[in-house]
N, C-alpha and C positions, 0 to 999 in steps of 0.2 A: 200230677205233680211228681216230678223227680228226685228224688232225695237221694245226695252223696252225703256219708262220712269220712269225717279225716281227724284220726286222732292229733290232736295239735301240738301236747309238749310232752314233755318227760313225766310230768303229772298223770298223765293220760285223760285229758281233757275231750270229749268229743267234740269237733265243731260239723256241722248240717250244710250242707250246701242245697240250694233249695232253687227248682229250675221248673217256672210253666212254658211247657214247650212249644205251645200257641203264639205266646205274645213275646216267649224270650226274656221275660221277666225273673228275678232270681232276688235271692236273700242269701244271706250268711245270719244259722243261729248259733251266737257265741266264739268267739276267735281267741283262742290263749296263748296262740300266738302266731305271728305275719311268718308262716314259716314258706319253707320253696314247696314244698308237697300239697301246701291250704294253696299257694298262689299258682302252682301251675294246675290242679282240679277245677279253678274257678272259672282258669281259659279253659281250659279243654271241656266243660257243662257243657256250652254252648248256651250261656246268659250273651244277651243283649246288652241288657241293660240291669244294674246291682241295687235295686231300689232300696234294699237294707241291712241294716245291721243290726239282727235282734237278739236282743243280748238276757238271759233267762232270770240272771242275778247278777250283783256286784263284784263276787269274788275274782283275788289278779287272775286264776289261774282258767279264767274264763274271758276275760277284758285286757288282756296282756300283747294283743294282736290290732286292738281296737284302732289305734292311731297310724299305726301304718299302713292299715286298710282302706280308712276314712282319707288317707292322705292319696292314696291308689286310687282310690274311686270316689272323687270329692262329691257326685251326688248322692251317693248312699246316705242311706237317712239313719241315724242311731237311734235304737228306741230301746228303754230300758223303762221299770219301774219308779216312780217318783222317789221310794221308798230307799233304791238303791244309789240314786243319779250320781249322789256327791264322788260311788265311790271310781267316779271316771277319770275322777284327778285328785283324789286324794288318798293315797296308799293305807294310811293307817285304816280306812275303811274299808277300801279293798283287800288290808291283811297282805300286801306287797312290802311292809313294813318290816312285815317277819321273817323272808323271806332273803333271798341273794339277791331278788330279781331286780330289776329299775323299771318302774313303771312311768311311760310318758301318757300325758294326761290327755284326755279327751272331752267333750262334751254333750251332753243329749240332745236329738234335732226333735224329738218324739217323747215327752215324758207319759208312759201310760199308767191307766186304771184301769180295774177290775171292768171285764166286756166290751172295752175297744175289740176294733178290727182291722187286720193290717190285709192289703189286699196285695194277692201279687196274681196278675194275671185275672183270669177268673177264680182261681182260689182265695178264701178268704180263712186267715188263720183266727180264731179267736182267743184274746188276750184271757187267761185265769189267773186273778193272784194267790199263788198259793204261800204267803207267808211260814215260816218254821225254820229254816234253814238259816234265810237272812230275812229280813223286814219286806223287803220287796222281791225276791223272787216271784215267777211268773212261772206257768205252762202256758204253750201256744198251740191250739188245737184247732187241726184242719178237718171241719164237723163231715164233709162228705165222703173222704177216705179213711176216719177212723184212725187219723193220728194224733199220737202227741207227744210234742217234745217236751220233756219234762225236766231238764237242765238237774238241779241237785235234790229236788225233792223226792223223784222216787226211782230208784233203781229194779236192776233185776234182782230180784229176792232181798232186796235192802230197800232202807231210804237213806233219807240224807243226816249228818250230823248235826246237832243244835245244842253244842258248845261252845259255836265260835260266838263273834259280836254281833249281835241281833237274833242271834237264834233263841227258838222259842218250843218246846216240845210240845205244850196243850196247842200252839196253831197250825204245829207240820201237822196232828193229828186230825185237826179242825181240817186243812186243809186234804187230807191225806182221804178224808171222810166226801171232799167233794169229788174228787176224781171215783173214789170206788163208786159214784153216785151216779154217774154216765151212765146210760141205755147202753147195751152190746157190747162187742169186744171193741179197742182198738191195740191198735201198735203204740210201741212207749220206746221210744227216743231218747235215752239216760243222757247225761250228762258226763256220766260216767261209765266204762265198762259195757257190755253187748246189749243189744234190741233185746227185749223182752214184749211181751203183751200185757192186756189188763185182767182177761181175763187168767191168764198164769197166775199173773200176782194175787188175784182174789183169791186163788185158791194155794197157793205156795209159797207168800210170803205173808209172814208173822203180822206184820204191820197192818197187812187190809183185809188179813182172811176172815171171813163172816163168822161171828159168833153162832 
């Protein structure tokens, strides 16, 4: 599996671009926005075919790119948490409300739960709900390369904040507790800010380090 980054807005939002170079198959994880640098990386991957739009959690600055994506590549499947769906077109949930931005709405083709599988290619990414941040945030974990994108929940040497609407600090921690709970090292995918690892974090960030 190929993985490009492209930071998407002024927020500095990560979005993944995601290419099996067998079947030509590809995903986009999280789009914060339809920018010219997300749209010309997507031609230049060398995806075939955009089978999705997997989106980690609800917030705009993550789903801000969603509909002119889905409108570029009408087969793209949108899969988001059940937890999160409404906030594909409804700003006060996505917290675009608060913001400058104009958020146009979208819809889920994919509403997921905790251990779906989305396949792209022969890789299959496995769905984790890690609620805390928002209600439905997710990790997507590619079990045979040892990744994982990890959208807002856990950064490099941070996590995620859980003061906005739906965050929850006992289930980022709940949640926080399932990833350090993995076999082995993998790579971790932020949401925000650079690649870090898991096992770094276990040992260097406050949040997961082993008592």
């Amino acid at each position: 599996m190929t993985v490009t980054r492209i930071q998407s807005n002024e927020m500095g939002s990560n979005s993944y671009i995601l290419l099996d170079g067998e079947s030509g198959e590809g995903a986009v994880i999280d789009v914060g926005s339809f920018s010219p640098e997300l749209q010309t990386a997507i031609a230049q991957s060398g995806i075939k075919q955009l089978k999705y739009i997997l989106l980690t959690h609800g917030h705009f600055d993550h789903i801000l790119g969603v509909h002119d994506l889905k409108e570029k590549y009408p087969d793209a499947r949108i899969a988001i948490h059940r937890e999160d769906a409404v906030s594909l077109y409804d700003p006060e949930e996505s917290l675009a409300s608060t913001s400058s931005v104009v958020q146009k709405p979208a819809k889920a083709d994919i509403i997921l739960e905790d251990g779906d599988e989305i396949s792209i290619g022969k890789n299959v990414l496995r769905v984790m709900h890690t609620p805390g941040h928002t209600m439905g945030s997710v990790c997507y974990i590619l079990e045979p390369e040892h990744m994982i994108f990890s959208g807002d929940t856990l950064f490099c040497r941070t996590v995620g904040r859980t003061d906005l609407r739906g965050g929850s600090w006992s289930d980022l921690l709940a949640s926080l507790e399932r990833l350090m709970s993995l076999e082995g090292d993998y790579e971790v995918f932020p949401g925000h800010n650079r690649q870090t690892s898991l096992a770094v974090e276990r040992v260097s960030n406050r949040y997961l380090r082993k008592k």
